[in-house]
Every structure is written in C-alpha cells, then in structure tokens.
C-alpha positions as a LaTeX table, in Angstrom:
\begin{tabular}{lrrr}
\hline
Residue & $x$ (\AA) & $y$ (\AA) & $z$ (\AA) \\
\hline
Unk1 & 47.02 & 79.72 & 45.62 \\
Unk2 & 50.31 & 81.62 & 46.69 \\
Unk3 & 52.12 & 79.34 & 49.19 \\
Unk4 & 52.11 & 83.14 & 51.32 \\
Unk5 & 48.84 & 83.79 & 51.08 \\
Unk6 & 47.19 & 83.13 & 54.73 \\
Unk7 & 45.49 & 79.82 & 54.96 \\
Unk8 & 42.01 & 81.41 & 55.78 \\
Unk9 & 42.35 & 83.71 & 52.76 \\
Unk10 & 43.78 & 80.50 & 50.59 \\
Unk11 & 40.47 & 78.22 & 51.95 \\
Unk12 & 37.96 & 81.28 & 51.43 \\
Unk13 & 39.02 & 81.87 & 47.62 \\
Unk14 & 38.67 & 77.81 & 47.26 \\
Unk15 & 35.11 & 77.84 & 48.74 \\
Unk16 & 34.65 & 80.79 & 46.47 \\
Unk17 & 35.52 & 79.59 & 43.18 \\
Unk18 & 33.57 & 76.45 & 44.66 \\
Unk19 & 30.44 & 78.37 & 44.79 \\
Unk20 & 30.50 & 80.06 & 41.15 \\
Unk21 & 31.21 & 76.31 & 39.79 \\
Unk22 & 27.98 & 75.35 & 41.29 \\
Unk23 & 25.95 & 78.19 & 40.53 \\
Unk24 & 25.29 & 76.28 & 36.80 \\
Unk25 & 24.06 & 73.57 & 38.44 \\
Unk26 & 21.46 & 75.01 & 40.91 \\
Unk27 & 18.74 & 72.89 & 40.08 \\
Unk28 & 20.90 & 69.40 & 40.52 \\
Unk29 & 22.18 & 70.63 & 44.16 \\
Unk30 & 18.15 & 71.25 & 44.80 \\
Unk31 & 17.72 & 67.96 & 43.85 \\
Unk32 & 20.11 & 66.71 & 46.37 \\
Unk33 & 19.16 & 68.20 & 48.93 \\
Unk34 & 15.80 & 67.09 & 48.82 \\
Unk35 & 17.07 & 63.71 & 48.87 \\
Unk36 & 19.53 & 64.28 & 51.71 \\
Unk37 & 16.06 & 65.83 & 53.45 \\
Unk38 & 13.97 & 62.17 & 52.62 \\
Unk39 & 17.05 & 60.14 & 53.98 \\
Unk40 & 16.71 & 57.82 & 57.41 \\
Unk41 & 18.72 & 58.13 & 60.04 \\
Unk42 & 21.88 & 55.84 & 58.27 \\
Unk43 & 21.88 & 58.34 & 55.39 \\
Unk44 & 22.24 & 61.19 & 58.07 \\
Unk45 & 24.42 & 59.18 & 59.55 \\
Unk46 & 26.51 & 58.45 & 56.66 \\
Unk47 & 26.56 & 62.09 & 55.67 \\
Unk48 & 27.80 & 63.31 & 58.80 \\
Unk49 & 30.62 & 60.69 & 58.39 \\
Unk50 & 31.27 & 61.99 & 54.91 \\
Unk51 & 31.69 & 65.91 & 56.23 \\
Unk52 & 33.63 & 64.64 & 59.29 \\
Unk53 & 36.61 & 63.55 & 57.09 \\
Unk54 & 36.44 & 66.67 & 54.87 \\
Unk55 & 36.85 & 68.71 & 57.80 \\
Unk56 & 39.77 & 66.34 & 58.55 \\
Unk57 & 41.08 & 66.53 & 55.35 \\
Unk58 & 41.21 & 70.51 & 54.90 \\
Unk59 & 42.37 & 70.36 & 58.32 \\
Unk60 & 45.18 & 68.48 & 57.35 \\
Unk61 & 45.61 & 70.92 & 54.33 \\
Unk62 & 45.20 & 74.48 & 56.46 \\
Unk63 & 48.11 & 72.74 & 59.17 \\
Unk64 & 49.93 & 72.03 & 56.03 \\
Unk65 & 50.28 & 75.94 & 54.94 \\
Unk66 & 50.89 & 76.70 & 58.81 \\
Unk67 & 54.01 & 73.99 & 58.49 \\
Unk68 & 52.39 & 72.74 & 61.26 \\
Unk69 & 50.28 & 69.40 & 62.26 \\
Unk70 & 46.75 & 68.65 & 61.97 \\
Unk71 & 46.85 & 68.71 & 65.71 \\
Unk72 & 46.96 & 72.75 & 65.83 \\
Unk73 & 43.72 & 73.72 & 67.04 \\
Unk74 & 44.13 & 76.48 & 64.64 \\
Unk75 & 43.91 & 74.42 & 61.65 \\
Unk76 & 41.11 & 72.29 & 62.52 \\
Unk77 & 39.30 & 75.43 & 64.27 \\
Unk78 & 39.80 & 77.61 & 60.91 \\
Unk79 & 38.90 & 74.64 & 59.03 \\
Unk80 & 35.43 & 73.49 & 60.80 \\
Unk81 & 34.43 & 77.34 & 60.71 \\
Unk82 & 35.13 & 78.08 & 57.33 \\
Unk83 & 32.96 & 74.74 & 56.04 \\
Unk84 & 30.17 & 75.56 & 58.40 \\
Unk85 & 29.83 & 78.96 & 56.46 \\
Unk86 & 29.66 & 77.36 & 53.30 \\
Unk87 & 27.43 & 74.59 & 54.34 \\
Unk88 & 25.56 & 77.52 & 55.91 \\
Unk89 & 25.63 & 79.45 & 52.66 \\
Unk90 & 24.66 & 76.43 & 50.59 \\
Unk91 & 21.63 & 75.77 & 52.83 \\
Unk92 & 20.72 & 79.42 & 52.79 \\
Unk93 & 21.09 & 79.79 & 48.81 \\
Unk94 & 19.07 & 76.65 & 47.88 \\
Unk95 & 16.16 & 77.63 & 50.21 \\
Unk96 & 16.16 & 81.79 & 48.36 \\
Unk97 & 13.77 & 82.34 & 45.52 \\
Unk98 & 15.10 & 85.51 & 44.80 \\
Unk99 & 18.12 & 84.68 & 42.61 \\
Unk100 & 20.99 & 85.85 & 44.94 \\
Unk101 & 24.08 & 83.84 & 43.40 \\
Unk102 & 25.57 & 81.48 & 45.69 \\
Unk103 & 28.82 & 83.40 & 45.74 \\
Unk104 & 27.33 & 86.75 & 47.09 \\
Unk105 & 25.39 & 84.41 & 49.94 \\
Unk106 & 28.70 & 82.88 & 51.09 \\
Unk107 & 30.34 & 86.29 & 50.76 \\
Unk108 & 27.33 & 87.74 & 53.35 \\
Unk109 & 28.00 & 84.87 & 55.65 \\
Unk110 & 31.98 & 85.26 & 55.54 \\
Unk111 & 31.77 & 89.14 & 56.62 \\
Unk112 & 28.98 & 88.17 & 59.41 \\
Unk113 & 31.21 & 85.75 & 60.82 \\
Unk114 & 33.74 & 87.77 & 60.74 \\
Unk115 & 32.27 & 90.33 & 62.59 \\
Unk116 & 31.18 & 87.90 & 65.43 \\
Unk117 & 34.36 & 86.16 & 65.84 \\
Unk118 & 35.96 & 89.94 & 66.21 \\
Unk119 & 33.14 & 90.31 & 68.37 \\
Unk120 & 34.03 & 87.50 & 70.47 \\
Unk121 & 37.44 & 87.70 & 70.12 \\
Unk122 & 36.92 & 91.32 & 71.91 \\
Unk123 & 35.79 & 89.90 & 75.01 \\
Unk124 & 38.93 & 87.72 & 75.46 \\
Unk125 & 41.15 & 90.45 & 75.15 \\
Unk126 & 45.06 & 90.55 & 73.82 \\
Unk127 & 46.50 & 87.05 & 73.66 \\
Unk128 & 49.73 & 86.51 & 76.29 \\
\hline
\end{tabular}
C-alpha cells in the first residue's frame, strides 16, 4: 500500500483483498467454524489468545504508518475496530445462504460502522 495512504484506508484494502482470497474457499472456513463452535472452553480460550496478538500485531503495524508507538490509542483503537468488522463480517457471511460474497458483507459492515462512529463521534463534539 502507498506509505501516504491513511492507515485505516491501508488496513481496510488488506481486510479486503483478505476477503476475496477466501471467498474460494467458503466451504473450508464453514468447516472451521464449526469446529471452533464444538471446542471446550481451552480452545476458546486459546482462540481468544490467538486474536489478542493479531490485534497487537496490526496494532503495532497501524502505529507504524502513524510513526508513532503501539501505545497510541489510535492505533490499537483503529486496529481492534477494524478486526471486529471483519470478524463480524466473517461470522455474518458464513451463517448467509443467499450467496452474498464475503467482500460485499464486510463492505456493508465498514459503511455501518462508519456511520455509527460519525454518529458517536457527533455527540462529543470538535476535539480541543
């Protein structure tokens, strides 16, 4: 990505290109899923560990194209919101029968969320 380009836009195209990669491959993510669903409580466990240090990791990345340091509550803010939509639109996409593509989903969530945090971000008012 353009070392410009905003950090949200740069993680958004990433999830993006993620989600048309695993479009081919619907029916092994299904499969997945249902075994995440029959884990015990150490798989859940272990899975939350798992997306605790992605989030940490593209964290670390979004800070990065700041030039700041993991410790901006931007990054990790940016970062846990942006992997909660995917996760969201993962969830939502394997659950559909109707044959929306993964990519439209996370596109759906992306403008929804948008539109709450402008929503919410009204209410605080100008910054300073």
């Amino acid at each position: 990505r353009p070392a410009d380009e905003h950090p949200m836009r740069s993680l958004a195209a990433a999830m993006l290109d993620a989600a048309e990669r695993m479009e081919a491959d619907r029916d092994q993510h299904l499969l997945r899923a249902r075994l995440l669903d029959s884990l015990d409580a150490t798989g859940d466990y272990e899975f939350h560990l798992l997306r605790q240090r992605w989030v940490q990791d593209v964290t670390g990345l979004v800070a990065e194209r700041l030039g700041t340091t993991a410790g901006d509550p931007r990054a990790g803010a940016w970062s846990m919101a942006l992997m909660s939509c995917f996760g969201a639109a993962v969830h939502a996409w394997l659950v559909r029968t109707d044959g929306t593509p993964l990519r439209s989903v996370l596109a759906e969530v992306l403008t929804g969320t948008a539109e709450a945090m402008g929503e919410a971000a009204d209410l605080v008012g100008p910054v300073g």
